[in-house]
ROTORRO-517136 format. One record per residue (C-alpha): chain; x, y, z; residue number from 0. Coordinates in Angstrom, 3 decimals, always signed. Layout:
<rs>
<r cadena="A" X="X" Y="Y" Z="Z" num="NUM"/>
...
</rs>
This chain:
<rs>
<r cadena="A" X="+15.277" Y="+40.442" Z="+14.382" num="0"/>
<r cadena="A" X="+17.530" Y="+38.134" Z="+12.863" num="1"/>
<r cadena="A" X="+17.796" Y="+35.775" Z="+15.381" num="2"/>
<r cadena="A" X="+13.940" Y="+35.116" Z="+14.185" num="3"/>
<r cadena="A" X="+14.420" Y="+35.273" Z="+11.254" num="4"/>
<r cadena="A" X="+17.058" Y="+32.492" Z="+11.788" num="5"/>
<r cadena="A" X="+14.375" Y="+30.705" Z="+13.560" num="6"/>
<r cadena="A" X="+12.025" Y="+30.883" Z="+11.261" num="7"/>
<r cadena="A" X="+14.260" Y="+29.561" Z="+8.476" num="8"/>
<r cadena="A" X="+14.944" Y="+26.502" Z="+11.146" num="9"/>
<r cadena="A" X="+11.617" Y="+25.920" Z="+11.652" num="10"/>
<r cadena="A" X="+10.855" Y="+25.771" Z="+7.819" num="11"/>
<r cadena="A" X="+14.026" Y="+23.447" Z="+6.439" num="12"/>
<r cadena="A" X="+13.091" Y="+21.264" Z="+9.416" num="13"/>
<r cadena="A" X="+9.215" Y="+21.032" Z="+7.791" num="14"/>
<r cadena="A" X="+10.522" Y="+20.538" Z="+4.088" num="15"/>
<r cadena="A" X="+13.071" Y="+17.943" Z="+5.411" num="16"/>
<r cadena="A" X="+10.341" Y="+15.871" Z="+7.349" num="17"/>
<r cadena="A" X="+8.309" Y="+16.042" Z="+4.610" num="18"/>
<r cadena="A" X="+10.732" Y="+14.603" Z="+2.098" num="19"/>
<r cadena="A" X="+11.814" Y="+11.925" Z="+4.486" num="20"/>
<r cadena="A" X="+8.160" Y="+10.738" Z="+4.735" num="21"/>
<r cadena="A" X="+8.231" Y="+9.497" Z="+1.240" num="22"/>
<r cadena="A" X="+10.625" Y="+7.069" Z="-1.187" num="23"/>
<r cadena="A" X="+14.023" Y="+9.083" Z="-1.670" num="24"/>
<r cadena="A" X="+14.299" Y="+11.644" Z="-3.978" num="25"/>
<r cadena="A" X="+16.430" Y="+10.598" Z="-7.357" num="26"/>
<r cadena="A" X="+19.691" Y="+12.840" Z="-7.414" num="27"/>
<r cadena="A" X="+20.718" Y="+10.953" Z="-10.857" num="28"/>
<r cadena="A" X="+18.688" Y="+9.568" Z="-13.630" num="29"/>
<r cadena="A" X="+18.274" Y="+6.264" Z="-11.967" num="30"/>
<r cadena="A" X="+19.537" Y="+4.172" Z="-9.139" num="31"/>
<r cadena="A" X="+18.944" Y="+0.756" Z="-10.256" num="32"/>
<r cadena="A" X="+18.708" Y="-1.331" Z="-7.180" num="33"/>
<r cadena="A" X="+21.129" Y="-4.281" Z="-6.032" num="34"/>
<r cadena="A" X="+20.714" Y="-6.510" Z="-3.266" num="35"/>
<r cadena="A" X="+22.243" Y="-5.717" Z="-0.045" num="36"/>
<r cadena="A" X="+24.947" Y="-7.229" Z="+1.255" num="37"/>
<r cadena="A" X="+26.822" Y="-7.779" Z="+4.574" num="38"/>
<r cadena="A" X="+23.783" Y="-7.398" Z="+6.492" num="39"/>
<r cadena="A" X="+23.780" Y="-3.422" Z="+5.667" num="40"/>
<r cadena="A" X="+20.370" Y="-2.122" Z="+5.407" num="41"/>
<r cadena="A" X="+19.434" Y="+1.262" Z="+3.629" num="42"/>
<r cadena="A" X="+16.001" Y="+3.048" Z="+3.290" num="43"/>
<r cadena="A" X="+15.433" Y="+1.764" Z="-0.513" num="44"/>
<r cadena="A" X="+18.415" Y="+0.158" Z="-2.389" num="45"/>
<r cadena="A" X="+22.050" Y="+0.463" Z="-3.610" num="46"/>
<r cadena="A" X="+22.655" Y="+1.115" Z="-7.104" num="47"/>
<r cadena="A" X="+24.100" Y="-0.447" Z="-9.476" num="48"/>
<r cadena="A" X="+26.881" Y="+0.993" Z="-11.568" num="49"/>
<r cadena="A" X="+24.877" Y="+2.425" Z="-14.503" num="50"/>
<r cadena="A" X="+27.297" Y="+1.091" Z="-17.095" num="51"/>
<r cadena="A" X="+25.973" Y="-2.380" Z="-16.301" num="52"/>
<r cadena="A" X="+22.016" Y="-1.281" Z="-16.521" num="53"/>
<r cadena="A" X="+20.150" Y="-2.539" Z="-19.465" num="54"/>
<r cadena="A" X="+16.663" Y="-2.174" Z="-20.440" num="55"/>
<r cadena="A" X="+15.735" Y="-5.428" Z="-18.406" num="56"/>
<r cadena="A" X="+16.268" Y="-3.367" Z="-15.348" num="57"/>
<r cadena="A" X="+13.361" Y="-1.272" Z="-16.032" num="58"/>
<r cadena="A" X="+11.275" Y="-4.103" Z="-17.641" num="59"/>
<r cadena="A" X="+8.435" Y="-6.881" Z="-16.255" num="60"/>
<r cadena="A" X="+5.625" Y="-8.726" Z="-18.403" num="61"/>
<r cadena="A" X="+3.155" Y="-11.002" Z="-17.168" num="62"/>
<r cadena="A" X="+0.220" Y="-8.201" Z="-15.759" num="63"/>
<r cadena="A" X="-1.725" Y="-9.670" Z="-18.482" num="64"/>
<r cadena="A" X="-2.143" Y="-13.057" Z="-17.040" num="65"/>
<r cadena="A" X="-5.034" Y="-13.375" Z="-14.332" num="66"/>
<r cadena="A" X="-4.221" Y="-13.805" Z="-10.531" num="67"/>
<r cadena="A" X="-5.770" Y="-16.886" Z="-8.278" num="68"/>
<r cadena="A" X="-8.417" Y="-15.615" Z="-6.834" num="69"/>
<r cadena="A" X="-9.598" Y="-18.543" Z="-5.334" num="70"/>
<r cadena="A" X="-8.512" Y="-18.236" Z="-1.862" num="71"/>
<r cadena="A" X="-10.911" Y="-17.114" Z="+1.035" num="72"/>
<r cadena="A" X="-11.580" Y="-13.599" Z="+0.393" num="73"/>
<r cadena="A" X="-11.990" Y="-13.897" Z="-3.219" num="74"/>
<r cadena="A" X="-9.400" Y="-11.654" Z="-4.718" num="75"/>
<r cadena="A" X="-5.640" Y="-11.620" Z="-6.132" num="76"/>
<r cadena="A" X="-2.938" Y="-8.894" Z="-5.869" num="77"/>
<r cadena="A" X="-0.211" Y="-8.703" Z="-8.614" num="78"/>
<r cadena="A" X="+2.123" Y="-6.209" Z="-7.002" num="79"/>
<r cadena="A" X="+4.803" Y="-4.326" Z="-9.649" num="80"/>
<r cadena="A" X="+7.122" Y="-2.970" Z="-7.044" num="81"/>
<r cadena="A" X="+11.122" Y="-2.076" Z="-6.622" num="82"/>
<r cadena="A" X="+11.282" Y="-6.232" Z="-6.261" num="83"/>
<r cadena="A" X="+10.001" Y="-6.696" Z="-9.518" num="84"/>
<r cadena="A" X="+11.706" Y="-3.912" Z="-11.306" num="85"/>
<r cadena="A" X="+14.912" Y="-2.736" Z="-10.112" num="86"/>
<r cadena="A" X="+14.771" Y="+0.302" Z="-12.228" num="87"/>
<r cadena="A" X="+11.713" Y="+1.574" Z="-9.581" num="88"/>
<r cadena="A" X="+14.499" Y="+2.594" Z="-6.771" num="89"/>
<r cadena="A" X="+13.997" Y="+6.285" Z="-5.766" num="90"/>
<r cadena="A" X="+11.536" Y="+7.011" Z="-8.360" num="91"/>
<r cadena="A" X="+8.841" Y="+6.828" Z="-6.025" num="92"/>
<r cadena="A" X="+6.022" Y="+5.008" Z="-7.847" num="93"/>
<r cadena="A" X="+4.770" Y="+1.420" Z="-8.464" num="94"/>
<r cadena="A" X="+2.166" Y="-0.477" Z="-10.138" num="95"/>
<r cadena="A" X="-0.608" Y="-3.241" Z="-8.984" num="96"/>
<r cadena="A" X="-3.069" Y="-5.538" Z="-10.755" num="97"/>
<r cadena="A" X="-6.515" Y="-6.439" Z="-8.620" num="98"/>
<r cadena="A" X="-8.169" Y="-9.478" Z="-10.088" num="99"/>
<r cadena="A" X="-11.384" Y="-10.374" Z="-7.731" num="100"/>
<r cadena="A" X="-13.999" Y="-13.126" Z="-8.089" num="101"/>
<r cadena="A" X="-17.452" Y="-12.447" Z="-8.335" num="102"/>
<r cadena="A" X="-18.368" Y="-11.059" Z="-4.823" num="103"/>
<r cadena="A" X="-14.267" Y="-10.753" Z="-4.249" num="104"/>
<r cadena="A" X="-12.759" Y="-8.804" Z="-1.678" num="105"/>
<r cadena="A" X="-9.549" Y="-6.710" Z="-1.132" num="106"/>
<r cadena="A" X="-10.067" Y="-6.661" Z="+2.627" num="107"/>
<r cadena="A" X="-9.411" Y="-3.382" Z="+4.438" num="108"/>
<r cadena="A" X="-6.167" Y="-2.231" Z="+4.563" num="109"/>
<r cadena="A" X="-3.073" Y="+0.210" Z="+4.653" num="110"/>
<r cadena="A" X="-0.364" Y="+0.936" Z="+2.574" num="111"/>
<r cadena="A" X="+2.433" Y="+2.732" Z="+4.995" num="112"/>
<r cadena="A" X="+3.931" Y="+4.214" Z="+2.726" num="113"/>
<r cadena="A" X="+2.009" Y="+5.483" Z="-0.457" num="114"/>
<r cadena="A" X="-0.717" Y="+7.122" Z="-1.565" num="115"/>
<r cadena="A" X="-3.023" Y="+4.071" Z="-4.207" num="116"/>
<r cadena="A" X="-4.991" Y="+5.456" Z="-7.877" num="117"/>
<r cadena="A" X="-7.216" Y="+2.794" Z="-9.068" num="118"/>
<r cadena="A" X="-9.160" Y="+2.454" Z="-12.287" num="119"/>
<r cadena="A" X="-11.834" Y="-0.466" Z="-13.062" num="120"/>
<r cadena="A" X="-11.012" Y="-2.112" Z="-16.061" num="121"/>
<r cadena="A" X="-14.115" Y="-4.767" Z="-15.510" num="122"/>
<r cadena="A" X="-17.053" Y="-5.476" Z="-13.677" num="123"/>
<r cadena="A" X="-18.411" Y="-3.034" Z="-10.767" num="124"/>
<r cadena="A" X="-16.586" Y="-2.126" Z="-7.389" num="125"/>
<r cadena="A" X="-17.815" Y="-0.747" Z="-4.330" num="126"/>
<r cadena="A" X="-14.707" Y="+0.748" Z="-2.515" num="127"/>
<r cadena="A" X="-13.710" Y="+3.250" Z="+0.111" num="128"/>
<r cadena="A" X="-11.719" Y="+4.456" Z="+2.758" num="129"/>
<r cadena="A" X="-12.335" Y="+5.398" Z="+6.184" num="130"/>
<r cadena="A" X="-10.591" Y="+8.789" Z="+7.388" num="131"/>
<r cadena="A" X="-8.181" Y="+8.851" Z="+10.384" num="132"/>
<r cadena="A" X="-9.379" Y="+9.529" Z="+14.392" num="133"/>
<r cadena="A" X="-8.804" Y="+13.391" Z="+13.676" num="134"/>
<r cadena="A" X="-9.866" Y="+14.307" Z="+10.774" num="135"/>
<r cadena="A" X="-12.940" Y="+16.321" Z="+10.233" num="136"/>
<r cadena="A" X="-15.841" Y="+13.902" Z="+11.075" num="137"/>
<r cadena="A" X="-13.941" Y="+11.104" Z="+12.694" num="138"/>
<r cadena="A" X="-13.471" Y="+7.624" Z="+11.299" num="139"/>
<r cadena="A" X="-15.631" Y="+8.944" Z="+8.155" num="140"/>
<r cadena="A" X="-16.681" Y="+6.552" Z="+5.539" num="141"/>
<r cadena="A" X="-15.998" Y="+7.541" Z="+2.028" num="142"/>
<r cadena="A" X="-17.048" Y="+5.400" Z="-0.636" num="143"/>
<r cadena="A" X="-18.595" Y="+4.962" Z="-4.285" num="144"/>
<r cadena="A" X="-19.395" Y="+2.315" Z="-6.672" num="145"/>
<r cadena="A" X="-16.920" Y="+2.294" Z="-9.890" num="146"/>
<r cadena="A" X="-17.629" Y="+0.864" Z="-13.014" num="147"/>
<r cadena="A" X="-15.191" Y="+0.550" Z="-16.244" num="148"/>
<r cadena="A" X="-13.320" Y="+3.701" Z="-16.461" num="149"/>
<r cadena="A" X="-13.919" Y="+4.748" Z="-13.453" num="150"/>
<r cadena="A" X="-11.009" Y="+6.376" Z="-11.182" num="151"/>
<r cadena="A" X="-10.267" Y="+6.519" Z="-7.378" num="152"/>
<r cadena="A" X="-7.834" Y="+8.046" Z="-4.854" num="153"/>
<r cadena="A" X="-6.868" Y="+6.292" Z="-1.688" num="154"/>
<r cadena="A" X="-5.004" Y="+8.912" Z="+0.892" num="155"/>
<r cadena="A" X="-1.566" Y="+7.609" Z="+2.218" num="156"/>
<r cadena="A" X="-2.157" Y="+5.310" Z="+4.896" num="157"/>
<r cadena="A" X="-5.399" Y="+5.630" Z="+5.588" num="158"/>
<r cadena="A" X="-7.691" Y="+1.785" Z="+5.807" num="159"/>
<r cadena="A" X="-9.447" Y="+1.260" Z="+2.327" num="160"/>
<r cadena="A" X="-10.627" Y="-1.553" Z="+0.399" num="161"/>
<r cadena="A" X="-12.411" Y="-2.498" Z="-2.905" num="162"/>
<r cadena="A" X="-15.370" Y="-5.047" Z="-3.126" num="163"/>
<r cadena="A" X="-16.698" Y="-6.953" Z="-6.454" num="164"/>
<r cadena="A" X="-20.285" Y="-5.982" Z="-6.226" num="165"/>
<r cadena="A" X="-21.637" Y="-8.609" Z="-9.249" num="166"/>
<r cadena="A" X="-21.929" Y="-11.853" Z="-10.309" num="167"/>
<r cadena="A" X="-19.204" Y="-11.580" Z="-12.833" num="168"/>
<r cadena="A" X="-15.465" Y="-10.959" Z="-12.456" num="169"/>
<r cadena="A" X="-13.714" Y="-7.997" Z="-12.263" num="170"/>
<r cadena="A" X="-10.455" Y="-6.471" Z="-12.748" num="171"/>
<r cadena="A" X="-8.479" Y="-3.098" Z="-11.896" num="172"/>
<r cadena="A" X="-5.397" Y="-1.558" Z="-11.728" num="173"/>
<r cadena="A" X="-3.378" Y="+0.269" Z="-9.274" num="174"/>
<r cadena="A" X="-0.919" Y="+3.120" Z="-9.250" num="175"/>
<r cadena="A" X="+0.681" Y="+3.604" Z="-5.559" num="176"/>
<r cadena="A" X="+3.179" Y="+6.757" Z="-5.208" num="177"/>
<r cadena="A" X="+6.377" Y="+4.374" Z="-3.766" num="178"/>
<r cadena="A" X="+8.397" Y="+1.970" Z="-5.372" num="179"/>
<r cadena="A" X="+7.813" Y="-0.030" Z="-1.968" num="180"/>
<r cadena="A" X="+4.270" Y="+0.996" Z="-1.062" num="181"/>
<r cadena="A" X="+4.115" Y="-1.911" Z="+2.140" num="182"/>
<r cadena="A" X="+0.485" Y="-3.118" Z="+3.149" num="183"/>
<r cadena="A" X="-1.086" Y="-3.985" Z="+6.648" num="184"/>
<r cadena="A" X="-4.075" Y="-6.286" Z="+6.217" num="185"/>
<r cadena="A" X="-6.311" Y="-5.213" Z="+9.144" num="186"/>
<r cadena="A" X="-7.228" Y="-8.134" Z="+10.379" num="187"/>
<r cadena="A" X="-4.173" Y="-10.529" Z="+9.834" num="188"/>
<r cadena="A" X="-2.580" Y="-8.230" Z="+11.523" num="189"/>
<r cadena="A" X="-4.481" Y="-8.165" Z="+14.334" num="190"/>
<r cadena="A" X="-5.901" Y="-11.912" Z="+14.644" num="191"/>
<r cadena="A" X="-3.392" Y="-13.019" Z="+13.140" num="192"/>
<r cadena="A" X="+0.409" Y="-11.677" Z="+14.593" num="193"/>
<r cadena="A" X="+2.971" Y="-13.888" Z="+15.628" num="194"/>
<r cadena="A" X="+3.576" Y="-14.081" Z="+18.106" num="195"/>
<r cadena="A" X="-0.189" Y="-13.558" Z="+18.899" num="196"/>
<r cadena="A" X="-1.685" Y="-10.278" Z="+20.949" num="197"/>
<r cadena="A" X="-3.314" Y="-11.212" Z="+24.184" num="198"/>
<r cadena="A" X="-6.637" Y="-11.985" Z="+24.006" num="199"/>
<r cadena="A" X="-7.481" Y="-9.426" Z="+26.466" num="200"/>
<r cadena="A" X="-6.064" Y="-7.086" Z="+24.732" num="201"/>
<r cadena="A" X="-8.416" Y="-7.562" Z="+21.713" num="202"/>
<r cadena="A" X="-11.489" Y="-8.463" Z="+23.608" num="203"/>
<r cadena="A" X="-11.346" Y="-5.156" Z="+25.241" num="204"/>
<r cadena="A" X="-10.266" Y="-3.258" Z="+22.327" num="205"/>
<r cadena="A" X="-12.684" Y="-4.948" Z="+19.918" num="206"/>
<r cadena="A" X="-15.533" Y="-5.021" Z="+23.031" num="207"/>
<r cadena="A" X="-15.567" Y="-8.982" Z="+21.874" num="208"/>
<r cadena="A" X="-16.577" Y="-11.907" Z="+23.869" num="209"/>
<r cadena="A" X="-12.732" Y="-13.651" Z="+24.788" num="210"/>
<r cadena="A" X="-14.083" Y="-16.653" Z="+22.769" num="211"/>
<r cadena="A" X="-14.748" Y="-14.854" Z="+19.604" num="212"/>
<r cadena="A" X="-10.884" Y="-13.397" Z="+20.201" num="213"/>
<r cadena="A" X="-9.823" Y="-16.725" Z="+20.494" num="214"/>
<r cadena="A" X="-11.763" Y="-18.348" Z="+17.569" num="215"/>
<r cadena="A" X="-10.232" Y="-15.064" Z="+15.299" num="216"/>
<r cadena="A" X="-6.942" Y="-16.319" Z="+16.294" num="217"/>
<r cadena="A" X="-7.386" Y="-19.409" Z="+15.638" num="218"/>
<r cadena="A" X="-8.610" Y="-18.837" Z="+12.352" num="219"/>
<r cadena="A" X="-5.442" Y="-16.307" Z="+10.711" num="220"/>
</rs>
């Protein structure tokens, strides 16, 4: 009996420990504001620095008020507020984004690795969703809705989403993401557009795409 029970407390340190390694580290101090590394040592977030040297510009960044470029391709500008930005964001696990898209914009489909995104439309009207993962109830489901100002969404950890400016006008949102690093994977840079590049054969099979269409993708990221 208590060599089960011994198991059993295994078994469930081992779950809570894979589950906290999952996300940003968890702050064992008030904060850990981060310095660069040095000596080619890497760490899973940052080093601190001594906390008799932080000041309030640690935790501080302006400039979310001023509109992105949104004149590239897809029509749309990310202002990302992460651990880069702020150095005061190591281990707290959270970070900040401003969407600006041009009428029509897109913010293409894609993944953040490591964080969960909140969004709220502060102008014009987006049409946005995610798609839910090869296992989950109703495979590759579609899950979307049309936000106006106000409006709130959740995109689950990981899973492809995207937001699209549905008018004529500009619009504008911001973004909460639960890491102070939240990484993204554009969908289709990364797979048109890798370097070195995927075999074509590899995509035209995957994609069930003519080899020329493969190669003209390439070509084009």
């Amino acid at each position: 009996m208590e060599g089960l029970k011994f198991v059993l407390v295994f078994v469930l340190l081992a779950l809570a420990s894979s589950f906290a390694s999952a996300f940003d580290p968890s702050p064992l101090q008030d904060f850990c504001v981060a310095v660069d590394e040095t000596d080619g040592v890497f760490v899973n977030g940052k080093f601190c620095k001594d906390p008799k040297d932080v000041t309030a510009k640690d935790f501080f960044s302006s400039g979310l008020n001023i509109p992105g470029d949104t004149s590239g391709r897809v029509g749309s500008n990310v202002t990302a507020v992460n651990v880069e930005k702020i150095p005061g964001l190591n281990t707290l696990g959270i970070s900040l984004a401003r969407i600006d898209f041009a009428p029509y914009g897109l913010n293409p489909p894609h993944t953040h690795p490591r964080a969960t995104e909140i969004i709220v439309v502060v102008e014009g009207t987006l049409y946005v969703g995610f798609v839910t993962s090869n296992l989950a109830n109703g495979d590759n489901r579609l899950i979307t809705k049309a936000l106006k100002p106000g409006d709130v969404f959740v995109f689950p950890i990981g899973l492809i989403h995207f937001q699209f400016n549905m008018g004529k006008t500009k619009a504008l949102a911001f973004a909460g993401l639960s890491s102070q690093n939240p990484g993204v994977i554009t969908i289709a840079n990364a797979v048109f557009g890798s370097d070195p590049p995927i075999n074509p054969d590899v995509l035209a099979k995957a994609f069930q795409l003519d080899k020329k269409v493969v190669d003209y993708l390439q070509k084009s990221f």
